[in-house]
C-alpha positions in Angstrom: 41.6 15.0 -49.8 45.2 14.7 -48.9 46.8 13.2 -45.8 47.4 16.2 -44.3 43.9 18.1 -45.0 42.3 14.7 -43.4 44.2 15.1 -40.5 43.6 19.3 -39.8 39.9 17.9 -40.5 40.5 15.4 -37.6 41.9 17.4 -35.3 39.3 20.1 -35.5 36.4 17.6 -35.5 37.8 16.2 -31.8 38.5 19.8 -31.0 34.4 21.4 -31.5 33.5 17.5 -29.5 35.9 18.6 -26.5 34.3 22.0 -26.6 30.7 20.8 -26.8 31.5 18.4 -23.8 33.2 21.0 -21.7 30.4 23.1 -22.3 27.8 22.6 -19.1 24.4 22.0 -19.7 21.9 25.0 -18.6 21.1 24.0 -14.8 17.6 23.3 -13.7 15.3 26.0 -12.3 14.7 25.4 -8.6 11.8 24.3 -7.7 9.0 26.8 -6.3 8.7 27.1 -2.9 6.0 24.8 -1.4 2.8 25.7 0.0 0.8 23.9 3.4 -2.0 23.4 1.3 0.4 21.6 -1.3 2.3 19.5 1.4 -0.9 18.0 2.9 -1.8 16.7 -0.7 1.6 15.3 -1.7 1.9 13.7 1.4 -1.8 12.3 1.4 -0.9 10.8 -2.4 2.5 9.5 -1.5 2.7 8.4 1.7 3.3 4.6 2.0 1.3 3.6 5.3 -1.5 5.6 4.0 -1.3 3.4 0.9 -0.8 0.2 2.9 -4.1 1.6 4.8 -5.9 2.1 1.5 -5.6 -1.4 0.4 -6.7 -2.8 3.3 -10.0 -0.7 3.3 -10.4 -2.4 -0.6 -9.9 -5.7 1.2 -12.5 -5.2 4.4 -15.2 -4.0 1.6 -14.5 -7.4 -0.6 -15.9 -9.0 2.4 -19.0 -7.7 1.8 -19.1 -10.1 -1.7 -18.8 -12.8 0.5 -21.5 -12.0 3.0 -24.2 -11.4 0.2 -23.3 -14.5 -1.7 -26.2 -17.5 -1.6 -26.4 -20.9 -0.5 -25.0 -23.2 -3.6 -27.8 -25.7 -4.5 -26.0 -29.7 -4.6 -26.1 -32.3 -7.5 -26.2 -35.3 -6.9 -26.3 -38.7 -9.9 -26.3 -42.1 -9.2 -25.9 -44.9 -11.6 -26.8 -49.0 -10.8 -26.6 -51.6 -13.1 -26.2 -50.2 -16.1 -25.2 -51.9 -19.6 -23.3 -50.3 -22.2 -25.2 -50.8 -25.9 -22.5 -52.9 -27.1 -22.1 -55.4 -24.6 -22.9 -58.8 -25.6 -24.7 -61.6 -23.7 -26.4 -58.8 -21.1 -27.4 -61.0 -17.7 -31.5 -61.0 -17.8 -32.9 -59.8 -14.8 -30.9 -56.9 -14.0 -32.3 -53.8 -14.7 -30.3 -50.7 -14.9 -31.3 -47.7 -12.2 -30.0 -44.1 -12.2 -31.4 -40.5 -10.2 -30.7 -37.2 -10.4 -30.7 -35.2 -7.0 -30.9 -31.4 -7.0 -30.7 -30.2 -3.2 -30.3 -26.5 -1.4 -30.6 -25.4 2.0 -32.6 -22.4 2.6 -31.6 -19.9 5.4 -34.2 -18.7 7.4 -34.6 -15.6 9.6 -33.0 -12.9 6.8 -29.5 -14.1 7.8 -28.1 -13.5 4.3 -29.0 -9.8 4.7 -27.8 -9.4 8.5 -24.3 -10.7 6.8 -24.2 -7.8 4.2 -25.8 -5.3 7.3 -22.9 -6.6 9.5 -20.2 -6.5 6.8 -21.2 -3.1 5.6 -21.0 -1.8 9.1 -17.5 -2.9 9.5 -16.7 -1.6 6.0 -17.7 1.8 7.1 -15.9 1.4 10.0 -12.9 0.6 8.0 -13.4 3.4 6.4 -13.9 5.8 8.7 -10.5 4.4 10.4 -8.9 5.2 7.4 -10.0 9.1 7.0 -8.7 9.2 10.8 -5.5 7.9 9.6 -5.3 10.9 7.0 -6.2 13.0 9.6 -3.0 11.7 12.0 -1.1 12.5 8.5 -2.3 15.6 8.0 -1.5 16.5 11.5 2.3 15.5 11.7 2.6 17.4 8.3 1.4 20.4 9.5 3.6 20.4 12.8 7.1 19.2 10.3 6.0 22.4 8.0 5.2 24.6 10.7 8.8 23.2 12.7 10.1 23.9 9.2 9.0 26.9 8.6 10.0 28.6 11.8 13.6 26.9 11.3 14.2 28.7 8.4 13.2 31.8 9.7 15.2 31.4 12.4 18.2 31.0 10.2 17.7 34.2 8.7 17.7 35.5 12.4 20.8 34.3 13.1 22.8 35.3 9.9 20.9 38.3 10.3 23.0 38.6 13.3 25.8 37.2 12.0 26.0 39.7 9.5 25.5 42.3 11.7 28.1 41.8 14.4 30.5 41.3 11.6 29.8 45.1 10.6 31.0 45.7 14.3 34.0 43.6 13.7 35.2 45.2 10.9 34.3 48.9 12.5 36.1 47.7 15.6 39.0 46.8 13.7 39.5 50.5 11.8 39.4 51.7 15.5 42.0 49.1 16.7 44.5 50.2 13.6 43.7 54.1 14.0 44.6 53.5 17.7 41.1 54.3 19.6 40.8 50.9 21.3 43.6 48.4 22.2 44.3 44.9 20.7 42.8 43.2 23.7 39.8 45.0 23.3 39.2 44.1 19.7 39.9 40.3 20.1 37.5 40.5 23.1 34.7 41.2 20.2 36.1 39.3 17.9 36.0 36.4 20.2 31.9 37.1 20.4 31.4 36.4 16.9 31.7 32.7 17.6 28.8 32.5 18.9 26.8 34.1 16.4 28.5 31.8 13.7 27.8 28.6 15.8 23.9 30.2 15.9 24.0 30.4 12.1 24.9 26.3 12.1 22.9 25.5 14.1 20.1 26.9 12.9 21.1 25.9 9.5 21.2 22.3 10.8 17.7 22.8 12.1 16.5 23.9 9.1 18.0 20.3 7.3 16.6 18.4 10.2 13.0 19.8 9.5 13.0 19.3 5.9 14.1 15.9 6.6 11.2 15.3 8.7 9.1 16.5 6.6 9.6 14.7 3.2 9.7 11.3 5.2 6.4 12.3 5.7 6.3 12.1 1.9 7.4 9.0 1.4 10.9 10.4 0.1 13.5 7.5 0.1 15.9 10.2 1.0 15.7 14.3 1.4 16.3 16.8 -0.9 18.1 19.5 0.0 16.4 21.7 -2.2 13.1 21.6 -1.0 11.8 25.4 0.3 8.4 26.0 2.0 7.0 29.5 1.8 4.4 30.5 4.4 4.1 33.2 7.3 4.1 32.5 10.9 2.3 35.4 12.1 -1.1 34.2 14.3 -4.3 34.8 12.4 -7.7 35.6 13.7 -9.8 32.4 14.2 -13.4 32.2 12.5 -15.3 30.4 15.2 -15.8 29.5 18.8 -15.4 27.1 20.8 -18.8 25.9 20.6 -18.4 25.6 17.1 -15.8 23.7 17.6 -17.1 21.2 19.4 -20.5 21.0 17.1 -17.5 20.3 14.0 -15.6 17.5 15.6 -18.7 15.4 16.5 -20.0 15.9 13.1 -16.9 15.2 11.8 -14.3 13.3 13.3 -14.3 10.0 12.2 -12.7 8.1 15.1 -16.3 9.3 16.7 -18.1 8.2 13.8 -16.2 4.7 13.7 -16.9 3.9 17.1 -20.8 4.8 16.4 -20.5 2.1 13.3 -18.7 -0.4 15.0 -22.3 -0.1 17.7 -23.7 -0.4 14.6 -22.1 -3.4 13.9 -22.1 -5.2 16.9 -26.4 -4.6 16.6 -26.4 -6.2 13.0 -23.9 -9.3 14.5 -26.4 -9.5 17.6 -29.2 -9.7 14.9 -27.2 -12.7 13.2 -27.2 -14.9 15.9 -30.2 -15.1 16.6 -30.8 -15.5 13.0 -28.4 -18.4 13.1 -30.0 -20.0 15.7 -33.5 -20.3 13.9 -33.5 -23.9 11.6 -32.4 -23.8 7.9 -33.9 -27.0 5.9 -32.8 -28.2 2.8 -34.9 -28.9 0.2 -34.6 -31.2 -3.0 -36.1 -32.8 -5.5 -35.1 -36.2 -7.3 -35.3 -37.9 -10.9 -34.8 -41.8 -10.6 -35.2 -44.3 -13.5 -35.2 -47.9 -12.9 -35.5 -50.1 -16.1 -38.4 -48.9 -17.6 -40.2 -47.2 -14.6 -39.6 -43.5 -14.0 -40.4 -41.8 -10.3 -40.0 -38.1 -9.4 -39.7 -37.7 -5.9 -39.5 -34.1 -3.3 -37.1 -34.5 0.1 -37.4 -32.2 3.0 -34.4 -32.9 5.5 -34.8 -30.0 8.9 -32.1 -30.4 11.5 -33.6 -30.5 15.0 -32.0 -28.0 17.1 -32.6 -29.7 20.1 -29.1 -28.6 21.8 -27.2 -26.1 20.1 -29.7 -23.2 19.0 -26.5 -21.0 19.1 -27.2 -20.2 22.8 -23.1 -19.2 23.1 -23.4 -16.6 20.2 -26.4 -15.2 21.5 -24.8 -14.4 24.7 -21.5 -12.9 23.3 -23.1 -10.5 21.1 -25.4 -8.9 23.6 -22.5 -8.2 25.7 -21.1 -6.9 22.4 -23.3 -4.1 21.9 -23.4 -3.0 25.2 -19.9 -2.9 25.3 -19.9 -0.6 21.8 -22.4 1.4 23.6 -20.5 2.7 26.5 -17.3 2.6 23.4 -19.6 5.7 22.0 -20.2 7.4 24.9 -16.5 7.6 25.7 -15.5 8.6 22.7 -17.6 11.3 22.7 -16.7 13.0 25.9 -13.0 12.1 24.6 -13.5 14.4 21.5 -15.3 17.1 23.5 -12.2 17.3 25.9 -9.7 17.3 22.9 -11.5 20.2 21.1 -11.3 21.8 24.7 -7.8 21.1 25.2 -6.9 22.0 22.1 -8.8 25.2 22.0 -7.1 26.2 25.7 -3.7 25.6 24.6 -4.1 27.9 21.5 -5.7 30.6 23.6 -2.5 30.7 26.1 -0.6 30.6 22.6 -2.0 33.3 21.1 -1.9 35.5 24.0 1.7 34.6 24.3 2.6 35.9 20.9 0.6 38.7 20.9 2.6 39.8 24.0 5.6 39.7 22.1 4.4 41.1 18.6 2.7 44.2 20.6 5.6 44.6 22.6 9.1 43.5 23.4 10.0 42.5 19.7 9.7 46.4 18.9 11.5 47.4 22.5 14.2 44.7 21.9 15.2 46.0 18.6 15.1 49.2 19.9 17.5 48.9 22.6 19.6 47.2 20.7 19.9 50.0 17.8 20.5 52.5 20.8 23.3 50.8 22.2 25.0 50.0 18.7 24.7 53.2 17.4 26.2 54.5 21.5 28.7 51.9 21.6 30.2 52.0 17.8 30.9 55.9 18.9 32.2 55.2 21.9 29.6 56.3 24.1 28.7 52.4 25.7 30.8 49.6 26.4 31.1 46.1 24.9 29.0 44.6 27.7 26.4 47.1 27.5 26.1 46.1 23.3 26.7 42.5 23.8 24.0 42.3 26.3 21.7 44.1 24.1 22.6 41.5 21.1 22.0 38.6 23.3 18.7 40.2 24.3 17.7 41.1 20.9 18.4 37.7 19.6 16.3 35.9 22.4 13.4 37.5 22.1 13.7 37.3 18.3 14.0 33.6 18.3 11.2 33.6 21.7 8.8 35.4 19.5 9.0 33.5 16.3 8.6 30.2 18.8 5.5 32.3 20.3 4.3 32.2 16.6 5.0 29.1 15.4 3.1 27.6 18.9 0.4 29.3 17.7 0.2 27.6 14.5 0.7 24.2 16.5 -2.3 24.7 18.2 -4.5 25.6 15.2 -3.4 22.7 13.5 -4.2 20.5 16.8 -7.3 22.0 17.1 -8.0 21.5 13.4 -6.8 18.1 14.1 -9.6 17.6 17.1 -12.1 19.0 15.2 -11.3 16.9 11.8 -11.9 20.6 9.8 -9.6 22.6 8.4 -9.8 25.7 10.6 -7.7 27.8 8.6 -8.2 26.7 4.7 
C-alpha cells in the first residue's frame, strides 16, 4: 500500500470513529408510571429504618437462645503428691492423691422454661412493634402519593389555564391590531396572564416537592425527577361500617396486640421470680485416689435462703402486670377512638367532595364557558371573564383538595384499622 493510499485509509478510519461517537445512543424508555399498591412495597423493601427495625427484631428473638440454654455442669481435678515414673530416689512415705469432681446446679421451680415464656413474649412483642412500624410506613406513603398525586393534577389545572387564557391573549391581540379594543385594554389582560404562569410554577414546584417526599420514603439517596405515579382521586364507595371497623382494628392492629404481649410478658416475669426465689442445689459426684485406695463419693451443697428469697423481684413484678393491665385497657379504648375519629373525618370528607363533584365543579365550568364565549365577542367585560377564571380555577383546585382529603382519610382509617380498606 502506498503512502498516500495509507493515509486516505487513515483519514477515513478516524472519520466513520467521529461519526460513530457523534452518533447518540437510543435513550432509555421512561419508566411506567407507578401504582399505590407498588409504592407501599418498594418502600416496605427499601426503606432504611424499617431495615434498622428488622434487625433488631432478629436480635430480640436471639435472646430467646439464651433464655432456653441449661446450667453448665463444673469439672473440677486435683492432684497431691504425685511422682513422675522417671524420677529417681522417690521419698517413701508419700503417697500420691488425685479426684475428679463433676458438679451442676439444678434450677428448681420450671425457671428455665419461664425464661423462654418471658423471652418469647417479648419477642412477639418485638414483633408486633415492628408490623406497627410498617404500618406508620405504609401510612406516610400513602398521604406523599396521595399529596403527589393531587399535585400533579393540579398542574394540569393550571397549564390547563394557562393554555387557555393564552388563547384569549392572542384573540385579544387580533382585536387590538384590527382596532376593536385599545392598547390599554389589551395589556390590562395581558398583564393577567402572570398569574396563571406563576400558578403553573408553582404547581409544578409542588409536584417536585411531593415526589421528593415520597422517594425519601424510599430510601432514595436523592429524587428522581422522572418518577410518575398514575392513580385517580375520585372518592370510592367504602365496603364496611363503622362497626366493622372497629371489630378489624382490635383484631388487627398490632400496637393493641403488643400491649396485650407485653401483659403477657410481665405474667411469665412475675412467674420467674417466684421461681427464682425457690432454692436451686448443686449436685456432684467425686473420683479420688489416694496411693492405692480408691473412694467415690456424692456432694449435695443447698443454699439457705434465709434472707434474700427474691422478696424485691417479687414485688416489682406484681406491680408489673397490673401496670400492663390497665396498659391494655387503654390501648384499646385508644384504638376504638382512632377508628372513630378516623371514620368521622372521612364522612365530613366525603360529603365535602361529593358537594363539589354533584355540583359547583359542573356550574363553575359553566359560567366560565358563558362568559368567555360573551366576552371574546364583545358581549362581557374583562372583569366579568376574569372573575369567572378565578372562580373556575378555585373551585377546580378546591375540588381536587375535596378529593384528595378523602383519600387521606381512607388511608387514616386503613391506618387505624391496620387493613387495607381499599386493596
Amino acid at each position: 500500500m502506498t503512502p498516500k493510499a495509507f493515509y486516505a485509509l487513515g483519514v477515513a478510519l478516524v472519520s466513520v470513529a467521529s461519526l460513530t461517537a457523534q452518533t447518540p445512543s437510543p435513550a432509555a424508555p421512561p419508566a411506567a408510571p407507578m401504582t399505590l399498591q407498588q409504592a407501599v412495597a418498594r418502600a416496605l423493601a427499601a426503606n432504611p429504618n424499617l431495615q434498622s427495625a428488622r434487625e433488631h427484631v432478629s436480635a430480640v428473638e436471639a435472646n430467646k437462645l439464651t433464655a432456653g440454654l441449661r446450667q453448665n455442669p463444673t469439672l473440677t481435678l486435683y492432684g497431691q503428691g504425685i511422682s513422675l515414673p522417671e524420677t529417681p530416689n522417690a521419698p517413701a512415705g508419700n503417697p500420691f492423691f488425685y479426684s475428679a469432681n463433676v458438679s451442676r446446679l439444678f434450677e428448681r421451680g420450671n425457671k428455665r422454661q419461664l425464661r423462654l415464656d418471658s423471652a418469647s413474649a417479648t419477642a412477639e412483642s418485638t414483633q408486633s412493634l415492628y408490623r406497627d412500624q410498617q404500618r406508620q410506613l405504609a401510612l406516610a406513603v400513602r398521604d406523599a402519593f396521595t399529596n403527589m398525586l393531587l399535585a400533579k393534577e393540579s398542574l394540569a389545572v393550571a397549564e390547563e389555564n394557562l393554555a387557555d387564557y393564552r388563547k384569549t391573549v392572542e384573540l385579544s391581540r387580533a382585536r387590538l391590531d384590527a382596532g376593536d379594543i385599545t392598547r390599554t385594554d389589551f395589556e390590562r389582560i395581558d398583564l393577567q396572564q402572570v398569574q396563571f404562569e406563576s400558578d403553573a410554577d408553582n404547581a409544578r414546584l409542588s409536584l417536585q416537592q411531593a415526589s421528593a417526599q415520597l422517594q425519601l420514603l424510599f430510601g432514595a439517596d436523592r429524587p428522581d425527577p422522572s418518577l410518575d405515579v398514575t392513580g385517580t382521586l375520585a372518592p370510592p364507595p367504602l365496603p364496611l361500617t363503622m362497626t366493622e371497623a372497629e371489630e378489624k382494628a382490635l383484631q388487627s392492629r398490632p400496637d393493641y396486640l403488643a400491649t396485650r404481649q407485653a401483659l403477657t410478658a410481665s405474667e411469665a416475669d412475675a412467674k420467674l421470680a417466684v421461681a427464682n426465689g425457690k432454692t436451686d442445689p448443686t449436685l456432684g459426684a467425686e473420683y479420688d485416689r489416694n496411693g492405692i485406695d480408691n473412694s467415690f463419693g456424692l456432694s449435695l451443697a443447698v443454699p439457705l435462703r434465709i434472707f434474700d428469697r427474691n422478696q424485691g423481684e417479687k414485688e416489682r413484678t406484681r406491680f408489673e402486670v397490673a401496670s400492663s393491665r390497665d396498659a391494655v385497657t387503654a390501648a384499646r379504648n385508644q384504638v376504638v377512638s382512632e377508628v372513630d375519629q378516623a371514620w368521622m373525618t372521612l364522612d365530613t370528607s366525603r360529603r365535602l367532595a361529593d358537594r363539589y363533584n354533584s355540583h359547583y365543579l359542573d356550574e363553575a365550568s359553566h359560567v366560565r364557558d358563558n362568559l368567555q364565549f360573551s366576552y371574546r365577542n364583545g358581549n362581557s367585560t374583562l372583569l366579568d371573564y376574569l372573575s369567572a377564571l378565578r372562580d373556575y380555577r378555585a373551585i377546580r383546585v378546591n375540588g381536587l383538595t375535596a378529593n384528595a382529603q378523602v383519600w387521606l382519610a381512607i388511608h387514616q382509617l386503613s391506618f387505624a384499622t391496620a387493613t387495607d380498606i381499599l386493596p
